[in-house]
C-alpha positions in Angstrom: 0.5 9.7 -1.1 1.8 8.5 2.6 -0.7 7.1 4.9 -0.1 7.4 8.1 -2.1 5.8 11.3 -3.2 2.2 12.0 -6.3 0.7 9.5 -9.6 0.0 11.5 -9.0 -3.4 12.5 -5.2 -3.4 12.8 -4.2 -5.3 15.9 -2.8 -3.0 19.1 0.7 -2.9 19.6 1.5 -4.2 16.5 4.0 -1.9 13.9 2.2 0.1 11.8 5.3 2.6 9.6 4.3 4.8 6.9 2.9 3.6 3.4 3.4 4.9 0.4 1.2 4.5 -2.6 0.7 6.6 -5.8 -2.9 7.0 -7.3 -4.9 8.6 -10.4 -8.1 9.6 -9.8 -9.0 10.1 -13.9 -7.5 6.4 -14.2 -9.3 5.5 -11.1 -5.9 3.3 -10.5 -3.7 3.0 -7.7 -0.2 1.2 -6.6 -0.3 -1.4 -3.9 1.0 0.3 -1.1 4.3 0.1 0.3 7.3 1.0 2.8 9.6 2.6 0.4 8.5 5.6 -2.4 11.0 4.0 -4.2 9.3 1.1 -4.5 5.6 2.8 -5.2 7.5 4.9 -7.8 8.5 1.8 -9.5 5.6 0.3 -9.6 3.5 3.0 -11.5 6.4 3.8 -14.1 7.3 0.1 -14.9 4.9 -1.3 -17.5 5.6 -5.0 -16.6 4.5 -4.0 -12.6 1.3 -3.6 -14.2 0.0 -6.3 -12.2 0.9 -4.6 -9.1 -2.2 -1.6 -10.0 -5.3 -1.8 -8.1 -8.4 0.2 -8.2 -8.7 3.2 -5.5 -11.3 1.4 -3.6 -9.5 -1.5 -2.9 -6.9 0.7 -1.2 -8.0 -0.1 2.2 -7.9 -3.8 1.7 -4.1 -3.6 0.2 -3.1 -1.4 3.1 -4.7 -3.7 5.6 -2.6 -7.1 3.4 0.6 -5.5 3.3 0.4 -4.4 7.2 -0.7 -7.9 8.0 1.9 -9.5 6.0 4.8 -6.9 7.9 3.4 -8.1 11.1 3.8 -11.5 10.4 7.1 -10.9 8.6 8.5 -8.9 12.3 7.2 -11.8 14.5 
């Protein structure tokens, strides 16, 4: 799934791209979200990325870490 659009709370002005995140509704599990569907792919199909699998409702949180941490990462 690719989210598109800036997280309530994300700062004006700041890069917001594209994230990518896969998610299973029966599972109720989710991939931390990313830039690359690469990446997302990888992270669902590789059993040691386990670690990397969140539950669907902390989706927003993730989405809102890994934008934070891009912004940081561009400045």
């Amino acid at each position: 799934m690719t989210t598109l659009g800036a997280p309530t709370g994300h700062r004006l002005g700041h890069p917001c791209p594209p994230l990518v995140h896969i998610e299973c509704h029966m599972c109720q599990k989710a991939t931390v979200p990313s830039t690359s569907l690469a990446i997302a792919e990888l992270r669902w199909t590789d059993p040691s990325m386990s670690q990397l699998l969140i539950p669907i409702s902390h989706l927003t949180r993730a989405r809102a870490d890994v934008l934070a941490h891009l912004t940081t990462k561009a400045a």
